[in-house]
C-alpha positions as CSV (number, residue, x, y, z in Angstrom):
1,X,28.6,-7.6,-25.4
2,X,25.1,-9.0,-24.8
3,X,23.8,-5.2,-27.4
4,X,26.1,-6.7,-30.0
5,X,24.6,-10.2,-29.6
6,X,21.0,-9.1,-29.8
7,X,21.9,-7.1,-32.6
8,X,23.7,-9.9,-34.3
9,X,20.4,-12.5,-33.7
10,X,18.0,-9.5,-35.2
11,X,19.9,-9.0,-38.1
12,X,20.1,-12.4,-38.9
13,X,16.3,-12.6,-38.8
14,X,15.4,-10.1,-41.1
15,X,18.3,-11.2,-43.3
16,X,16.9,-14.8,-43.6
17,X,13.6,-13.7,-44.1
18,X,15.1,-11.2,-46.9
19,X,16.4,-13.9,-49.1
20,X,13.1,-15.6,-48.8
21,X,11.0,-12.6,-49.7
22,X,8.6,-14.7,-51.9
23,X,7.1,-16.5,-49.3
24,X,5.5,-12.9,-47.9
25,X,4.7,-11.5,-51.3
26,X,2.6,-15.1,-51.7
27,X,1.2,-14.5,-48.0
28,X,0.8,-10.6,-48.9
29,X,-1.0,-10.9,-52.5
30,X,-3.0,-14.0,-50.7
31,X,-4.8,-12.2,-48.0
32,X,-5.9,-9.6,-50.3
33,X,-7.7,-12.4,-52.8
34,X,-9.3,-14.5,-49.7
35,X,-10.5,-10.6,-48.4
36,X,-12.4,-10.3,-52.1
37,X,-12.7,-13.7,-53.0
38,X,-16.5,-13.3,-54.3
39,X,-16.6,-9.6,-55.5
40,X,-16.5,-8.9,-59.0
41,X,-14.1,-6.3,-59.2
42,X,-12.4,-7.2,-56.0
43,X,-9.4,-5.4,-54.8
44,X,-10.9,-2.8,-56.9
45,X,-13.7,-1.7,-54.3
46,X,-10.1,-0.4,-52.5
47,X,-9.6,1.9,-55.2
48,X,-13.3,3.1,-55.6
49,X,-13.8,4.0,-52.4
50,X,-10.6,5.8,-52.2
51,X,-11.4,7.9,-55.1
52,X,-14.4,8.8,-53.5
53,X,-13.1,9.6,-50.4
54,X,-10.1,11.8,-52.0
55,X,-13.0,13.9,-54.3
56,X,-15.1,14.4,-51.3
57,X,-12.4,15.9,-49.0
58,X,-11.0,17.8,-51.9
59,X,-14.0,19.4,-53.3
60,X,-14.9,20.1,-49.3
61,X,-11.9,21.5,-48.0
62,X,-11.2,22.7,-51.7
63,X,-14.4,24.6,-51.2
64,X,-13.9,25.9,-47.5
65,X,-10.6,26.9,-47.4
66,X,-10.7,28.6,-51.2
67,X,-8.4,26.4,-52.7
68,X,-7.2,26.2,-56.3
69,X,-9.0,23.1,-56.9
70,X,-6.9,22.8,-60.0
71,X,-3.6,22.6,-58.0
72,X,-5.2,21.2,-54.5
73,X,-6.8,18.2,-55.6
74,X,-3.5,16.5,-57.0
75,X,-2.3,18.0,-54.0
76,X,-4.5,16.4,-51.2
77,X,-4.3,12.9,-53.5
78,X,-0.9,12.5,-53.5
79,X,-1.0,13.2,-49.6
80,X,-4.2,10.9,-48.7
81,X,-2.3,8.0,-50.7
82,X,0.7,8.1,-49.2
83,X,-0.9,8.7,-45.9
84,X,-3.5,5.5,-45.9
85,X,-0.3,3.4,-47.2
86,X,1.6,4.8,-43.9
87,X,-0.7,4.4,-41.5
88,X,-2.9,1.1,-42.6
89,X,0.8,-0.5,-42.8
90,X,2.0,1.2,-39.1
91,X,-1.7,0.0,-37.6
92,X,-1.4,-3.5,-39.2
93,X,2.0,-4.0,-38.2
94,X,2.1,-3.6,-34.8
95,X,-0.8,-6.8,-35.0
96,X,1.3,-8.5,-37.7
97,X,2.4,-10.9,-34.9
98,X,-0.4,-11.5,-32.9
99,X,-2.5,-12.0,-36.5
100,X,0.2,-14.7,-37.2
101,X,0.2,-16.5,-33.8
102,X,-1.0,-19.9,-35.5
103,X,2.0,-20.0,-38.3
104,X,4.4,-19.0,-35.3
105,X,3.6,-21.4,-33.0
106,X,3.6,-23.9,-35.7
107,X,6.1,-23.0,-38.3
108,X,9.3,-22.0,-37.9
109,X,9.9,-18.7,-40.3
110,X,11.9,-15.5,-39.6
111,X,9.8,-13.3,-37.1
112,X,10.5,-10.4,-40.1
113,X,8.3,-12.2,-42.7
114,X,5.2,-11.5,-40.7
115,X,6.3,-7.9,-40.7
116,X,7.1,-8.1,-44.5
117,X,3.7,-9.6,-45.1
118,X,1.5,-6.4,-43.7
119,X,3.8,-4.1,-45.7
120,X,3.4,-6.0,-48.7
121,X,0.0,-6.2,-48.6
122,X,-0.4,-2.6,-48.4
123,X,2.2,-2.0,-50.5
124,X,0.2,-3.9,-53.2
125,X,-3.5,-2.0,-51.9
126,X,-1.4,1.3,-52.6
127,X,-0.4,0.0,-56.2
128,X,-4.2,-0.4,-57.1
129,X,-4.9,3.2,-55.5
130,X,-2.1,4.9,-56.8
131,X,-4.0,5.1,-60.3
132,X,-6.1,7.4,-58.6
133,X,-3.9,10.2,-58.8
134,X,-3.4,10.2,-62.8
135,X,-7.1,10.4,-63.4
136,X,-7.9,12.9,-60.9
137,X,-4.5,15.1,-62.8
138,X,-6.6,14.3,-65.9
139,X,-9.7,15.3,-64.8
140,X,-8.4,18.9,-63.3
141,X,-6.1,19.1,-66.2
142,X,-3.1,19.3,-64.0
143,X,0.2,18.9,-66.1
144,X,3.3,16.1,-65.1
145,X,6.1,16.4,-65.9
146,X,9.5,13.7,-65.4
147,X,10.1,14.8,-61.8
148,X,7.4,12.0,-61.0
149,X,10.3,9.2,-61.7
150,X,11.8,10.5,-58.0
151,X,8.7,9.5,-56.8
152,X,10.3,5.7,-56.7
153,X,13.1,6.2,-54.8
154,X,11.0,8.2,-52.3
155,X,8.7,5.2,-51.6
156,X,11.7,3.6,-51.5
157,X,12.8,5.3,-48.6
158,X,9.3,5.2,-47.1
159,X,9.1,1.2,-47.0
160,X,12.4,1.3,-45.6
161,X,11.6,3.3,-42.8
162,X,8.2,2.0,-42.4
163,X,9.9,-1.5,-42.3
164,X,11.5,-0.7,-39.2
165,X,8.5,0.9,-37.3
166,X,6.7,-2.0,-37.9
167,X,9.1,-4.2,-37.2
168,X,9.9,-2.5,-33.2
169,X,5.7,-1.8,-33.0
170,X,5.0,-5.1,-33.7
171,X,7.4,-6.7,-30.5
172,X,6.1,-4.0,-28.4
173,X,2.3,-4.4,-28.9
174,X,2.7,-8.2,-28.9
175,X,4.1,-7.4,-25.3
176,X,1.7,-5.0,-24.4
177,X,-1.8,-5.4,-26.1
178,X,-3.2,-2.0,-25.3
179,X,-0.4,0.0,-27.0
180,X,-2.3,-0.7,-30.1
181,X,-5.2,1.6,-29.0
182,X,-2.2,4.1,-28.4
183,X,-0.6,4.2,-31.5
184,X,-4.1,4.5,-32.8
185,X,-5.5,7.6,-31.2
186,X,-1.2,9.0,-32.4
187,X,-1.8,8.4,-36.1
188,X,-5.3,9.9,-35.3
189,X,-3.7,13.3,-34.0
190,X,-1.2,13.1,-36.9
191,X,-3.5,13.1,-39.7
192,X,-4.4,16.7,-38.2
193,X,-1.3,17.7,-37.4
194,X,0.6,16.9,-40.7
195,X,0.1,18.9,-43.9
196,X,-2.5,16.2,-45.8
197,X,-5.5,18.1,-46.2
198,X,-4.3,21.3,-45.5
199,X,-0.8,23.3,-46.6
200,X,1.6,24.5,-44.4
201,X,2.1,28.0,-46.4
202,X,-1.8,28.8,-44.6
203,X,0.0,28.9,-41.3
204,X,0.3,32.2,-39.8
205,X,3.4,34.0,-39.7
206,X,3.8,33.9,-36.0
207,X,3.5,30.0,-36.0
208,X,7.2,28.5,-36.7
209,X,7.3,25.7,-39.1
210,X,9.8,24.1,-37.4
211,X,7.5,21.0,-36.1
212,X,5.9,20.5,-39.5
213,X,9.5,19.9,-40.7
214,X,10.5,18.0,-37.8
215,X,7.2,15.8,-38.4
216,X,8.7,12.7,-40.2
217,X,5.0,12.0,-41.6
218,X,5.5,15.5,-43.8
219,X,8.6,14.4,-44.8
220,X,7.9,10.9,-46.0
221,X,5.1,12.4,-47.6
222,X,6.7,15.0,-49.1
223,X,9.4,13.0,-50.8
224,X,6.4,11.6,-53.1
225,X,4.1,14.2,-53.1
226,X,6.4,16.5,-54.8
227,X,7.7,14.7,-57.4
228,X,4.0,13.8,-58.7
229,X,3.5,17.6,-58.8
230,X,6.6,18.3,-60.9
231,X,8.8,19.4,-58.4
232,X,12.1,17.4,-57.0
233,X,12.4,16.9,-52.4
234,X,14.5,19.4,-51.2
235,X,17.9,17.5,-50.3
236,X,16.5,18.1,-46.5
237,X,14.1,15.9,-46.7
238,X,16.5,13.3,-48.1
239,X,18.7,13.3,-45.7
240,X,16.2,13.6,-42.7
241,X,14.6,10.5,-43.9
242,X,17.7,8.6,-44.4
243,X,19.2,9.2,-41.3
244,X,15.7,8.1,-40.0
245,X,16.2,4.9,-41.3
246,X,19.5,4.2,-39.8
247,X,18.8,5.4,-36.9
248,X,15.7,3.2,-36.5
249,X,17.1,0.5,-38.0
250,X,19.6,0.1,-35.3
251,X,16.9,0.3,-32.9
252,X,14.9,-2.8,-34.8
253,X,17.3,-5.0,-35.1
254,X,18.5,-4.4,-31.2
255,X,14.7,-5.0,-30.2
256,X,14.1,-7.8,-32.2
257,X,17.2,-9.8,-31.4
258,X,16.4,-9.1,-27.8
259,X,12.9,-9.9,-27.3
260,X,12.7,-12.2,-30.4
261,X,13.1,-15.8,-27.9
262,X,10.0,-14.7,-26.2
263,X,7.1,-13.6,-28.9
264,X,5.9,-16.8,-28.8
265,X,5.5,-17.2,-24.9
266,X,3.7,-13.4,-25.1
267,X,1.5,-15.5,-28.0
């Protein structure tokens, strides 16, 4: 009885704060002008250094492992966007409460608009950086083709999911403040241990592929990454990441309801 009441208060939560997504798009949009108030090209400087970063590690690992740099620097720029949005939204999240402590113990707003907020605002950083990926396909004179439309529904499915990680990392870590530093040093094994700069098909034969599937980073990743380069997710990876999200939604709006009376005593 008490499950179905915590899962009744969470839902409510992120339903009110739903039908009142403005207010975090305003929040969202406003940290990133107050964060490049007095640059010139502002959010811009994002963007730059991204592109610089993604033509460094390409033409490097390009160079070392003898890569096709004509088919593995769209590769490795699809994957390094996608990844920065993942993780710079997971890492932010689980602060977004304890960054918001002054509005919560002041204002009374859905606990799930702070969580909207920090996926927003990366959601808006990876908007600027996604033009990245045309002008590097331009410059390598990679060919697109309409297989890039599926691209939407697959960040789709990636803000849903990363919705509800956020949403359980954020209760957690306001509970425990070193967790943080944990899910840190995670995302930093990840980035090695998920195809982004490398591709599975260099694996040895003796190595099963199994835990690259399994790895739900590869699979988010995938279901954009693909469709950029012309080719459509296989219907595995759909259905891994949907059952993901309901799965983990469960879980979020379970935690949330539970623990949401007593985030701003942890404050």
């Amino acid at each position: 009885m008490l499950k179905k009441i915590f899962f009744h208060i969470g839902f409510q939560d992120i339903l009110l704060a739903l039908s009142e997504c403005w207010l975090p798009c305003i929040l969202a949009w406003q940290d990133i002008s107050v964060r490049y108030k007095r640059s010139k090209i502002g959010q811009f400087w994002l963007t730059l250094n991204t592109l610089v970063y993604i033509a460094s590690l390409g033409l490097i690992f390009g160079t070392l492992f003898r890569f096709n740099l004509h088919e593995y620097l769209p590769n490795i720029c699809a994957a390094i966007l996608m990844w920065n949005f993942m993780t710079a939204s997971i890492s932010e999240g689980c602060q977004a409460f304890i960054g918001a402590d002054s509005i919560i113990l002041q204002v009374k707003l859905p606990f799930f608009t702070h969580i909207l907020r920090v996926v927003f605002r990366n959601a808006f950083i990876f908007g600027h950086n996604i033009i990245i990926f045309p002008i590097i396909v331009f410059f390598v004179g990679y060919t697109m083709n309409f297989c890039a439309l599926l691209a939407i529904p697959g960040l789709f499915f990636i803000l849903i999911n990363l919705l509800w990680v956020c949403t359980i990392l954020s209760v957690l870590c306001t509970r425990y403040r070193d967790l943080h530093q944990v899910v840190t040093s995670i995302l930093q094994i990840m980035f090695y241990a998920t195809p982004v700069v490398w591709d599975a098909k260099i694996l040895p034969v003796t190595v099963s592929l199994l835990w690259v599937h399994l790895n739900p980073f590869h699979n988010f990743i995938e279901l954009v990454k693909l469709p950029l380069l012309g080719f459509p997710p296989k219907a595995s990876e759909w259905l891994f990441c949907g059952a993901l999200a309901v799965i983990g939604w469960c879980l979020a709006f379970y935690v949330l309801g539970k623990y949401k009376q007593r985030i701003a005593y942890w404050l």
